[in-house]
N, C-alpha and C positions, 0 to 999 in steps of 0.2 A: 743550489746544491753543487753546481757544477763548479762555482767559485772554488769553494768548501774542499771539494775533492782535490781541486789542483793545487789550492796553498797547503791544506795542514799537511801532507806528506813531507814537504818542505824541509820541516824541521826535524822529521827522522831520516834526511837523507845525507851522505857524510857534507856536502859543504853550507849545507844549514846546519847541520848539529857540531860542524865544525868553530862556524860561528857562536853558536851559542857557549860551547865549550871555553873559548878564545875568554870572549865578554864574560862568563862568569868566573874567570880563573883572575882577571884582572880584575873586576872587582873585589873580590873576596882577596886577593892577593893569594893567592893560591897558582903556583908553579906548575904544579900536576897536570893540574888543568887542561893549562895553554899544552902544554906538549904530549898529552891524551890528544887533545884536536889536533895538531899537525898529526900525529901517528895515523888518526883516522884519516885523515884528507890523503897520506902518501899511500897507504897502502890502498882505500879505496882507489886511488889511480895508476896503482900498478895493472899491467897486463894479467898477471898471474889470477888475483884477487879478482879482477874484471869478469875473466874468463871463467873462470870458477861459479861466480855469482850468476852471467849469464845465462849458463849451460843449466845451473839447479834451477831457473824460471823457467826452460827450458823445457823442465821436465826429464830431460835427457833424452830427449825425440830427435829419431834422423830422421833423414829426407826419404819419405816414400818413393817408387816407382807408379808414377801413372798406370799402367796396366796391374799391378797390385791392389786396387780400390775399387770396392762394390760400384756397380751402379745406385742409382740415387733416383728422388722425385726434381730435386731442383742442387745445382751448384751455388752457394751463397757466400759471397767474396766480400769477407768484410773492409769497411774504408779505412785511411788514413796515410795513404800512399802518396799526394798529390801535397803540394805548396801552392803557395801562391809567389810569380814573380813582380817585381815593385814595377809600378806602370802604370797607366791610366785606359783605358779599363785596365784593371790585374789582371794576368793569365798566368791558367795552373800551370805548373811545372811538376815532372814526376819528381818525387822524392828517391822512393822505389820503388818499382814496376810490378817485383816480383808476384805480388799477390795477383796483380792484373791479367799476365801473361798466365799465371797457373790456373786462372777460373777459365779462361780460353781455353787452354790447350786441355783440361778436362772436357772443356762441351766439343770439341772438334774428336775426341775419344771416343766420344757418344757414350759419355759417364751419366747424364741428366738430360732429361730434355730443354731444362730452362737452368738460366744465368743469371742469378741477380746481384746485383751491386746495391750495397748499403748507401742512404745517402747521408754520408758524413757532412757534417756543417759544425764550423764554431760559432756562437756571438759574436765573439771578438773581430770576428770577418764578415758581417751580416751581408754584405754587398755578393759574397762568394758564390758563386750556384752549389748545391750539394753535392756531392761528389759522383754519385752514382751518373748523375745527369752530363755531367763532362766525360764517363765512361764509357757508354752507350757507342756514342758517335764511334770512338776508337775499335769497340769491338764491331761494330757493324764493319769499318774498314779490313778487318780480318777475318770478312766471313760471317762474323755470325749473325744470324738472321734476326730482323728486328722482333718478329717474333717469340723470338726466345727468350728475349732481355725483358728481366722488371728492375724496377729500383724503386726501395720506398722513399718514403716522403723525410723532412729532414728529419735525421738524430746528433745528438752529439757525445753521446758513450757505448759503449757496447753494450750496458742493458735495456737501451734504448731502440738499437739494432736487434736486438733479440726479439722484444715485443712487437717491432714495426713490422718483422718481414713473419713472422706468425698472423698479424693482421692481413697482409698481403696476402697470405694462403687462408684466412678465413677461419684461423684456431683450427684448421685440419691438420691429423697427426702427421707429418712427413719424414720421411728418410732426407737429410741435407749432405752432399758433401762441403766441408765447410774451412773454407781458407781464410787466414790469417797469419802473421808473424808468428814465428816457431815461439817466439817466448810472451807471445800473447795467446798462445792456444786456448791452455787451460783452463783458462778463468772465460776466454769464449764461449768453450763446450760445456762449461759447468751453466751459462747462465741458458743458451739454446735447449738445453735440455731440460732449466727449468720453466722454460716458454713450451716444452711439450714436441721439441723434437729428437728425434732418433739419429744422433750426428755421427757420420765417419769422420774424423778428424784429417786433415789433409795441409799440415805445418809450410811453412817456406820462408823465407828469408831469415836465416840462419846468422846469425850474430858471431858465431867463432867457426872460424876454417876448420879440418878435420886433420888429423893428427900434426897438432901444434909440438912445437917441442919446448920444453923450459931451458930459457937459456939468463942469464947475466939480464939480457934487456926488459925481460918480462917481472922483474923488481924495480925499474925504475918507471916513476911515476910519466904520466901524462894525458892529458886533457879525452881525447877520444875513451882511453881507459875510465877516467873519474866517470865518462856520458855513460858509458856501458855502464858502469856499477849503478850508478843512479837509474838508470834504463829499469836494468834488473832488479830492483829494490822496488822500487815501484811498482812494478807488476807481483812481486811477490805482497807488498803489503796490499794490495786490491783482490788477492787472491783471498789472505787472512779476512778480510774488512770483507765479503761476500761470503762467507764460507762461518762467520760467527752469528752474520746476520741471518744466513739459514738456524742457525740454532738458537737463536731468541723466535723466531718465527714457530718454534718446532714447541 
């Protein structure tokens, strides 16, 4: 399934469906087509269109203040932060941190008593240790007591993560405060709470700086732009694709 999730979006995202549009304008001999796909492709990689699309996965959530958030039973930092660099054994490399440094600097608040790290894992990197288990170490060098820290056993989605660290707590109801990428919030807190917990949401790595201004450059296309649209479409159709399968369930 997890194949499944990562190809078909693919093709509703602009430089798959840019493709498809290209190839079927050319066969059919159809002009339209082809220049419907480039429109998609340029504007999906303008800044403007990027920005826009980011911020509505978004949610439209700013950055909280630390001292503005309940306390909690447990801190739950979800994965995806870490690489891998090319080497023999591999070693992670942070992608970004943010999530990291913000489950930290919550338990050093004295927001929860315990910190857990999800442990992300892909197939495609089976050699990898799960992420949670590479994070431990780092936060013990910052303080925080080994005791504090859990990390489930491996996942490789977020409804995977939801279920693992419910097992962790034993299906008891808990208060989480719960970190994740600003424009993965949503669709995190939708599924934690339907794993039966009580989430404070607690956003961070933020995809667009705060008051951008529209200039001339933010129409012309390019590459980081197209990643962010595609970023944010993605997360939006996962939102759709969980939020319909509650309603065939219902």
């Amino acid at each position: 399934m997890i194949y499944l999730h990562k190809i078909i979006p693919v093709f509703l995202l602009p430089v798959g469906l840019t493709v498809l549009l290209v190839l079927t304008g050319l066969m059919l001999r159809r002009r339209v087509l082809c220049w419907i796909g480039l429109a998609v492709l340029w504007l999906s990689g303008t800044p403007v269109v990027a920005n826009f699309a980011m911020r509505a996965a978004e949610g439209w959530q700013v950055r909280e203040q630390i001292t503005a958030l309940p306390e909690a039973d447990a801190i739950v930092v979800l994965s995806g932060f870490l690489t891998l660099a090319p080497g023999n054994p591999p070693v992670s490399e942070w992608d970004d941190a943010d999530r990291f440094f913000a489950g930290v600097e919550l338990h050093k608040a004295g927001k929860a008593p315990l910190l857990v790290f999800t442990g992300g894992w892909s197939p495609w990197r089976p050699h990898a240790l799960p992420e949670g288990q590479v994070l431990i170490p780092y936060a013990m060098d910052m303080g925080v007591p080994r005791a504090s820290l859990m990390t489930t056993g491996k996942v490789v989605n977020t409804a995977e993560e939801a279920n693992a660290v419910a097992d962790l707590f034993g299906g008891e109801k808990k208060r989480i405060l719960l970190v994740t990428s600003a424009f993965h919030m949503r669709r995190a807190r939708l599924l934690f709470e339907r794993a039966g917990f009580e989430v404070a949401p607690f956003p961070v790595d933020f995809q667009v700086a705060a008051e951008r201004k529209v200039g001339l450059f933010n129409f012309l296309p390019g590459a980081k732009s197209l990643t962010r649209t595609e970023t944010a479409l993605r997360e939006l159709y996962g939102m759709l694709f969980y939020r319909l399968s509650a309603v065939r369930r219902k």
